[in-house]
NUZA-959094 format. One record per residue (C-alpha): x, y, z. Coordinates in nm, 3 decimals, padded with zeros to 5 digits. Each point is the difference from the previous one (the first is absolute). Example, Ala and Ser with C-alpha at 12.3 -4.5 7.8 and 13.67 -1.06 7.14 Angstrom:
<nodes>
NODE        x        y        z
NODE   01.230  -00.450   00.780
NODE   00.137   00.344  -00.066
</nodes>
This chain:
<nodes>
NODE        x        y        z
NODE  -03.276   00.595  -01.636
NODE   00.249  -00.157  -00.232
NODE   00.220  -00.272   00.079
NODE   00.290  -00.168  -00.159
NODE  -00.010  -00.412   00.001
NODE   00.415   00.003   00.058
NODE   00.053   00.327   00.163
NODE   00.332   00.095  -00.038
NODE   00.261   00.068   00.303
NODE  -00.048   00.348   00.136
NODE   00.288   00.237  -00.027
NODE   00.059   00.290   00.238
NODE  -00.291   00.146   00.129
NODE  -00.225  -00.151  -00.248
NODE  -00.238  -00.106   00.259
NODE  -00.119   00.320   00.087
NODE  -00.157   00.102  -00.352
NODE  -00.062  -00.413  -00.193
NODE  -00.371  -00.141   00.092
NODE   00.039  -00.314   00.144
NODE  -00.287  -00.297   00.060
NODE  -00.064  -00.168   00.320
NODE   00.149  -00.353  -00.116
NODE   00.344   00.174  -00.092
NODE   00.082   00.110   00.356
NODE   00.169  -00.239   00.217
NODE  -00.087  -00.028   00.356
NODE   00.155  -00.186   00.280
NODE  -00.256  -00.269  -00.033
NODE   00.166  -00.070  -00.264
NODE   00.298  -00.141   00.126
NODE   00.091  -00.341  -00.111
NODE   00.127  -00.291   00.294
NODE   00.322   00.036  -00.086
NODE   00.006   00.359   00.054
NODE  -00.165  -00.003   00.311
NODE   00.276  -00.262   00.144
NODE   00.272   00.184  -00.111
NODE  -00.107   00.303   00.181
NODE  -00.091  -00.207   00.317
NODE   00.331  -00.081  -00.004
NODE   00.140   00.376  -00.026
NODE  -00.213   00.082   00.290
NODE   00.119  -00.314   00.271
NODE   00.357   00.119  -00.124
NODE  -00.079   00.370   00.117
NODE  -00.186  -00.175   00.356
NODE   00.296  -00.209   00.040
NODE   00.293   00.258  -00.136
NODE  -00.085   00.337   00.029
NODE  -00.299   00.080   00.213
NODE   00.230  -00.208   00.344
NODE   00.289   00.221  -00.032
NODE  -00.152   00.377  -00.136
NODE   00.208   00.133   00.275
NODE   00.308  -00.172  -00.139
NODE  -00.108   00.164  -00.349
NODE  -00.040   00.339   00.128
NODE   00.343   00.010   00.162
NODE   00.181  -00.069  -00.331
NODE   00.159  -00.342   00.196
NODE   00.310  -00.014  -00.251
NODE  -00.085  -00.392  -00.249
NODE  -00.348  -00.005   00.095
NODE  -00.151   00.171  -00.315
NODE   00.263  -00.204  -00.224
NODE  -00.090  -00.282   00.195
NODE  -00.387   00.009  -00.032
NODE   00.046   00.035  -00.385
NODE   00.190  -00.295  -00.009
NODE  -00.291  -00.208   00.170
NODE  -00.259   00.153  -00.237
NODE   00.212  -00.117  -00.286
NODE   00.017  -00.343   00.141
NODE  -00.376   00.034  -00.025
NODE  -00.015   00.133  -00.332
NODE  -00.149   00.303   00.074
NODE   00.288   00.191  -00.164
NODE  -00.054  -00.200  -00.355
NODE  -00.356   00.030  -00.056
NODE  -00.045   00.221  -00.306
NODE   00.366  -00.165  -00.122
NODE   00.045  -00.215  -00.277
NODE   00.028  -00.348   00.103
NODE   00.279  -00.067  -00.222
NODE   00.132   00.304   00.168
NODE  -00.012  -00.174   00.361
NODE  -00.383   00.118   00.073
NODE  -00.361  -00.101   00.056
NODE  -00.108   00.210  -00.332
NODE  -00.305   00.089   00.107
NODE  -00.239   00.286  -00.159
NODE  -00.057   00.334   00.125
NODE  -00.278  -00.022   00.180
NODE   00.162  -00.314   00.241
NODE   00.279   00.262   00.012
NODE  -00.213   00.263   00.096
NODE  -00.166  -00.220   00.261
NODE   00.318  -00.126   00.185
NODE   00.101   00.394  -00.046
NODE  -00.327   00.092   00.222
NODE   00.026  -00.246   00.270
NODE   00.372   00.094   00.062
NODE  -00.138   00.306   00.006
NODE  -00.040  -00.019   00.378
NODE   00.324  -00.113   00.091
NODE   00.134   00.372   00.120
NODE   00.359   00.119  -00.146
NODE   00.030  -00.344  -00.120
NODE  -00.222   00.036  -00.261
NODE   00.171   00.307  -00.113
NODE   00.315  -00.252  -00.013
NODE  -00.156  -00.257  -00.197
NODE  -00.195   00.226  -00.229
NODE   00.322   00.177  -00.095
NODE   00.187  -00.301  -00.060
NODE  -00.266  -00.208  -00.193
NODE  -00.154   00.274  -00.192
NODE   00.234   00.372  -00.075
NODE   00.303  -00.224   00.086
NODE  -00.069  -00.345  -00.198
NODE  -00.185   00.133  -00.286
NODE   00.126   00.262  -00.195
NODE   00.300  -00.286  -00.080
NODE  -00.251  -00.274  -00.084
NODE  -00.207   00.232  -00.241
NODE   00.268   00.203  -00.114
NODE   00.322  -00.188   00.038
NODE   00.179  -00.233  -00.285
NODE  -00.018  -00.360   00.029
NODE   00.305   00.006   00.098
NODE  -00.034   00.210   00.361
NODE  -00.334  -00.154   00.035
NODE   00.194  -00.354   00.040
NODE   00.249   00.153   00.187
NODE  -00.217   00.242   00.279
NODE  -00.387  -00.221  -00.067
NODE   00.056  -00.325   00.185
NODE   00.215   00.157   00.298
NODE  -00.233   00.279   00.097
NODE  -00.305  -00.227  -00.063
NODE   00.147  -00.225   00.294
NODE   00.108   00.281   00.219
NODE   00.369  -00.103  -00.055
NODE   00.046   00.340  -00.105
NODE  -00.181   00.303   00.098
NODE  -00.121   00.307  -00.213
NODE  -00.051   00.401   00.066
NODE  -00.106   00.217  -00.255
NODE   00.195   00.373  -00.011
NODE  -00.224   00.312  -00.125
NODE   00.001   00.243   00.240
NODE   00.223   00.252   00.034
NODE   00.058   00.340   00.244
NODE  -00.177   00.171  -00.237
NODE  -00.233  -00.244  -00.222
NODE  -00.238  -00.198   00.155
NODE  -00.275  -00.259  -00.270
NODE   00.070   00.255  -00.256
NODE   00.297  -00.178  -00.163
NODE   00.077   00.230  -00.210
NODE   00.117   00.271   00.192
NODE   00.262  -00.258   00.141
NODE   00.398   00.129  -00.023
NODE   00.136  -00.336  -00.004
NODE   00.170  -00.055  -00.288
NODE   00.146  -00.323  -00.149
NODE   00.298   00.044  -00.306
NODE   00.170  -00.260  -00.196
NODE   00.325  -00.130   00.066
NODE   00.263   00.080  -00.313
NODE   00.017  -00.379  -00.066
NODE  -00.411  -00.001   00.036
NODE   00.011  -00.271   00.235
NODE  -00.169   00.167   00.304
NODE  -00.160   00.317   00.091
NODE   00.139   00.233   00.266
NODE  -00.252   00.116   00.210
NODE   00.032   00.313   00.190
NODE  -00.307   00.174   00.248
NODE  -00.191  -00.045   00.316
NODE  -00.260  -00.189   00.100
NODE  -00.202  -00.016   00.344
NODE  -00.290  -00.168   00.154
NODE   00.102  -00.338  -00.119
NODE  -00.222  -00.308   00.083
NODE   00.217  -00.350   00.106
NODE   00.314   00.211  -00.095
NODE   00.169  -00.064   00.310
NODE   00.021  -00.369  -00.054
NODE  -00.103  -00.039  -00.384
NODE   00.239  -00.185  -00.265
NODE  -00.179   00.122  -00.314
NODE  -00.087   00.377  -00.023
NODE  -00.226   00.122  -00.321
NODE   00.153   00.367  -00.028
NODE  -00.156   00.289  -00.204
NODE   00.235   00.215  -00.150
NODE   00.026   00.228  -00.360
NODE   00.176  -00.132  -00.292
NODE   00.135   00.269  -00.203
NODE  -00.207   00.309   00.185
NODE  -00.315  -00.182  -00.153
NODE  -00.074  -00.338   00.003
</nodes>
């Protein structure tokens, strides 16, 4: 079988057809010290946090979600795959991925903390300017501010584009109008930042 000495990144679903050797798959073993603290400490904040007060969680106790953010970002745990000079730990993907599995377990919170630290927080760090990453970045990396991310609509679900919402320039071109529904929104009750999809010009 050949093998490449620097393998490059797979894209998509790569992985299914690209031969791979042994030594180029990462395993769990793997894991350096500081990764394995850094998820020890994402699972004592779920024991102490979230797994005490489930039936808290499951009665939608109005604060308690925002609140339980707020703690994680006091840990960090909101920051990890930011930028440090954005306000995070900037840690690779596969600490990222780690913290992102041991959360896991933390019931609806982890649907709260995965929206806000990954559909929420990083379409504007890979996609915004510098000037919104400076602005959103270090706020949402702390938990001072919380994210949602809006795709779904009544009648579009992960397929984004057969999404209605529709977004149109201002005459002075200075904002963007946007008109449409959306449904199903994770942390939107209580979020401060909210990632919306919507159609520039019918198209874009």
């Amino acid at each position: 079988m050949a093998t490449e000495t620097n393998p490059k990144a797979l894209q998509g679903g790569e992985f299914l057809i690209r031969e791979s050797a042994p030594q180029d798959i990462f395993i769990p073993e793997e894991f350096n010290e500081e990764q394995r603290m850094i998820a020890q400490s994402a699972r004592e904040f779920l024991e102490q946090n979230v797994w005490t007060q489930l039936d808290r969680i499951d009665s939608l106790e109005e604060g308690l979600m925002p609140s339980l953010l707020d703690k994680a970002g006091e840990l960090g745990l909101l920051g990890i795959s930011v930028p440090e000079d954005l306000g995070g730990f900037g840690k690779d993907f596969v600490t990222t991925m780690l913290v992102t599995e041991v959360t896991g377990a933390g019931h609806s919170f982890s649907v709260a903390i995965a929206a806000h630290t990954g559909i929420g927080t990083l379409p504007i760090l890979y996609y915004g300017n510098e000037a919104q990453r400076k602005k959103y970045i270090p706020k949402l990396a702390t938990g001072e501010w919380k994210a949602s991310y809006c795709l779904t609509e009544p009648g579009a679900g992960s397929d984004a584009n057969s999404g209605k919402t529709k977004a149109t320039l201002t005459p002075d071109g200075k904002h963007y109008l946007i008109n449409g529904q959306k449904m199903w929104i994770t942390n939107g009750g209580f979020a401060d930042i909210f990632t919306v999809f919507a159609k520039i010009d019918g198209r874009r």
